[in-house]
N, C-alpha and C positions, 0 to 999 in steps of 0.2 A: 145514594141509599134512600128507599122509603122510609114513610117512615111507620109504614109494618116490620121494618127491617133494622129497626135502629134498636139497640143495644140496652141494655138495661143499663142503673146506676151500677151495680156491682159488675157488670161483665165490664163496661167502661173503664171502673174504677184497677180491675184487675190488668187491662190490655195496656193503659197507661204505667202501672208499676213495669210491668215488662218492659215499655220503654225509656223509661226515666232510671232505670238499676242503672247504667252505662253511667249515668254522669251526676246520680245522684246517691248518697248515702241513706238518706230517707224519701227511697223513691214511693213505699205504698204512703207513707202521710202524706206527702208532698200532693200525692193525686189525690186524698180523698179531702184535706183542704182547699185544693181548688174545686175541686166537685163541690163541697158544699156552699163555697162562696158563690160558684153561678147558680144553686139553688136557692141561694140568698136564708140558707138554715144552719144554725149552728150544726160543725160536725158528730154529735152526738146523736140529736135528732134525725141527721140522715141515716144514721149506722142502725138505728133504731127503728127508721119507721119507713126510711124514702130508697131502700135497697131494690127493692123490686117494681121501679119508677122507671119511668121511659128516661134515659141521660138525655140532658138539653144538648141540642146542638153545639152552643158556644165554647163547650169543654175542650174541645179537641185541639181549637185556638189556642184558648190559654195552656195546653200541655206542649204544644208547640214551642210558648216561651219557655218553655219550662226545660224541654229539653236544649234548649239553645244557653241554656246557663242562667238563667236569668231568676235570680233570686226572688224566693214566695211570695215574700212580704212586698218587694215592686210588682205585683202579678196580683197579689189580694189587697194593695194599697196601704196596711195595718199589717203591727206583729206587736204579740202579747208582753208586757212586759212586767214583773213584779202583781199582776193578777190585774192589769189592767193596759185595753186595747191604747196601741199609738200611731197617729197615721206616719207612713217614710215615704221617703220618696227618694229617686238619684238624688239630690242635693245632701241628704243626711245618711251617718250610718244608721244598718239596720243595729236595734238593738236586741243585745246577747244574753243570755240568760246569766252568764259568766260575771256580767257585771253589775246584776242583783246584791253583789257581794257589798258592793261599795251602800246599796240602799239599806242592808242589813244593818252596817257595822256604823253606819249615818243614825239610825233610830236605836241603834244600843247605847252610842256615847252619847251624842247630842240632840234627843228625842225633845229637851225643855227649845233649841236653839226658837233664838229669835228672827235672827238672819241669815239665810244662805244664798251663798253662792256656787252658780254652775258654770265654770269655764269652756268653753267652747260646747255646750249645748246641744247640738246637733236637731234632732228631734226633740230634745228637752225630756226624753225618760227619765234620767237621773234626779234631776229637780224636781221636777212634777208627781214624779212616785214620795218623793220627800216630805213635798208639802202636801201634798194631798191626806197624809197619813199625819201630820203636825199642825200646828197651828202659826206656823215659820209665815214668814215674807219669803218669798224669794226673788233673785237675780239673774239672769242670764245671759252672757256673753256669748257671739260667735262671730267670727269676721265674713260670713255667709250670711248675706241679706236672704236668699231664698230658704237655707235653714232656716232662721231665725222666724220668719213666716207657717216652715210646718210648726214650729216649738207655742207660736202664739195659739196657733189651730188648736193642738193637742190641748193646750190650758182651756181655751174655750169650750172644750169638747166635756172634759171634765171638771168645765163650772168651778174653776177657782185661780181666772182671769185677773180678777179682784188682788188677789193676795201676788202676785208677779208680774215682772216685768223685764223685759228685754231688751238690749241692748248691743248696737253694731260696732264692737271694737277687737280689737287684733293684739294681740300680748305680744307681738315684736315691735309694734310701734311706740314712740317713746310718747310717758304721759298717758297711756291708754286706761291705768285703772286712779287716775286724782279722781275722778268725783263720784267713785262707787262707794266709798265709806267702809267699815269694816264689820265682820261678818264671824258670828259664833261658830258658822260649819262652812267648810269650801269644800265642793265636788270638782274632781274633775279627769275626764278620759281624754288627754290627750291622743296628737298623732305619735306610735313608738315602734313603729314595723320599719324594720330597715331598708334602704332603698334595694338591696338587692335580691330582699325574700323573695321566694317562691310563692307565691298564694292561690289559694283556690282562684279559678274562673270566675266564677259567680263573685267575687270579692275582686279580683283586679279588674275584673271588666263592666264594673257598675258598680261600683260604691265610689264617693268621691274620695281618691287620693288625697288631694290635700288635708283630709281629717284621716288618713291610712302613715304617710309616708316619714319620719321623722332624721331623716339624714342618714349618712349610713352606720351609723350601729341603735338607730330607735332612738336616739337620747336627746337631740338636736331641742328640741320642746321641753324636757323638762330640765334641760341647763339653761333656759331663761325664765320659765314659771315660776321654779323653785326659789330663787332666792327672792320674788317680789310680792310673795305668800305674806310673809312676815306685817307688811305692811298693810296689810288686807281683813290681819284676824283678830280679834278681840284679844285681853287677857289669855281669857282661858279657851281659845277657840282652837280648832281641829281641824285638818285639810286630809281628804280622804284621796289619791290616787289611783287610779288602777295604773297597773303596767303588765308590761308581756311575761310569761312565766320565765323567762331566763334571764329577768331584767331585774331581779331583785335587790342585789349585790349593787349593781352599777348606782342604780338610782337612789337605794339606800347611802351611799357613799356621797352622793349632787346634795342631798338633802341634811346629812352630821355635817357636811362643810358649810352651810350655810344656816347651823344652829341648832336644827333641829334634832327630839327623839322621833324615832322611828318603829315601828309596831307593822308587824305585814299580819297580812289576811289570806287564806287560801278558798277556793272556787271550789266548786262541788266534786270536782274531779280532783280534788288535793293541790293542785298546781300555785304558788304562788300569783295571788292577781290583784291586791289592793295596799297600798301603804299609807299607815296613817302619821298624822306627822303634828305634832304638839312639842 
């Protein structure tokens, strides 16, 4: 193609929803966020002002992953989370809007906390939306050296490296949490998808399992988290959970056996997805 022949931003943006419907639910954002990333312009700006703009060549590539399943956020490198960008990468999940719940109901009870921690980390959304909104320290655990590397990025990104720190250990291992001390608020998204779910494409074939898969019925993880909470939290300190929406029973049950009250949370779509546990 010349390029007297090449395609505006919106004809682009429109030929790519066409192709991305098949295997996408939000196939027009999907295209018009990668369109505005290879224009290097927030998506509003382009809707607004870069429509009737020559489309860059490079779009086509990136629709390409796009159609082959490969989730936004490894395609735009960053996905938004709690009103602030996080880089991801394969080694971390992406993070979900879903579990904003957990950041909510974190700054309603224990907005004074002095310490938190974040169990398996990933990219470090959970903690870092935390502290960055608090005046907390925070923690970070993952048994992922390369997560624990985007988790450090993100802190540095948003300038408050100072106040956390991070740390490579594994909650099956015995001894893993004697020298982290104990902590007014604990986060934590475990792995709770069962090994034989079905899951989206773009989720079984690029996100890493080992932070997806938790034995077969999701519980595998929080029948050994659960009862070593106790040891970890202050007084009066609070451990916020997410789990999967049909897991609320089960889990709530792992956690009265091991002392606790239990208090759930539901997700913007009503669904059960956070439990709190004091």
């Amino acid at each position: 193609m010349t390029d007297a022949a090449r395609p505006t931003v919106a004809d682009a943006i429109r030929a790519a929803s066409d192709r991305l419907f098949e295997t996408s639910e939000t196939a027009r954002l999907d295209a018009e966020l990668i369109m505005a990333h290879v224009l290097g312009i927030a998506r509003s700006d382009m809707l607004l002002r870069a429509m009737r703009d020559e489309a860059p060549a490079e779009f086509e590539a990136l629709v390409d992953r796009r159609a082959r399943c490969e989730p936004v956020a490894h395609i735009l490198g960053h996905q938004e989370f709690y009103g602030r960008e996080f880089l991801v990468t394969p080694d971390t999940l992406i993070p979900r809007g879903d579990s904003e719940v957990l950041v909510e109901a974190a700054l309603e009870l224990k907005r004074d906390a002095e310490r938190v921690l974040d169990l398996g980390t990933g990219s470090g959304a959970l903690l870092l939306s935390v502290v960055a909104e608090t005046q907390a320290e925070g923690v970070g655990t993952d048994r992922s050296p390369a997560a624990l590397a985007v988790a450090h990025d993100n802190a540095d990104r948003l300038g408050i490296e100072d106040r956390v720190r991070f740390h490579l250990l594994d909650w099956r291992e015995e001894g893993w949490a004697d020298d982290l001390g104990r902590f007014d608020l604990i986060l934590c998204n475990p792995p709770y998808v069962e090994e034989a779910a079905q899951l989206d494409k773009d989720v079984r074939d690029f996100e890493p399992h080992s932070a997806l898969f938790a034995g077969p019925e999701g519980l595998d993880d929080y029948r050994i988290i659960i009862p070593q909470l106790r040891n970890l939290m202050t007084d009066r300190g609070v451990a916020i959970l997410e789990i999967g929406h049909e897991q609320s029973g089960a889990v709530s049950e792992i956690a009265r056996a091991a002392g606790f009250e239990v208090a759930l949370r539901r997700d913007l779509a009503n669904r059960p997805r956070a439990l709190i546990l004091t």
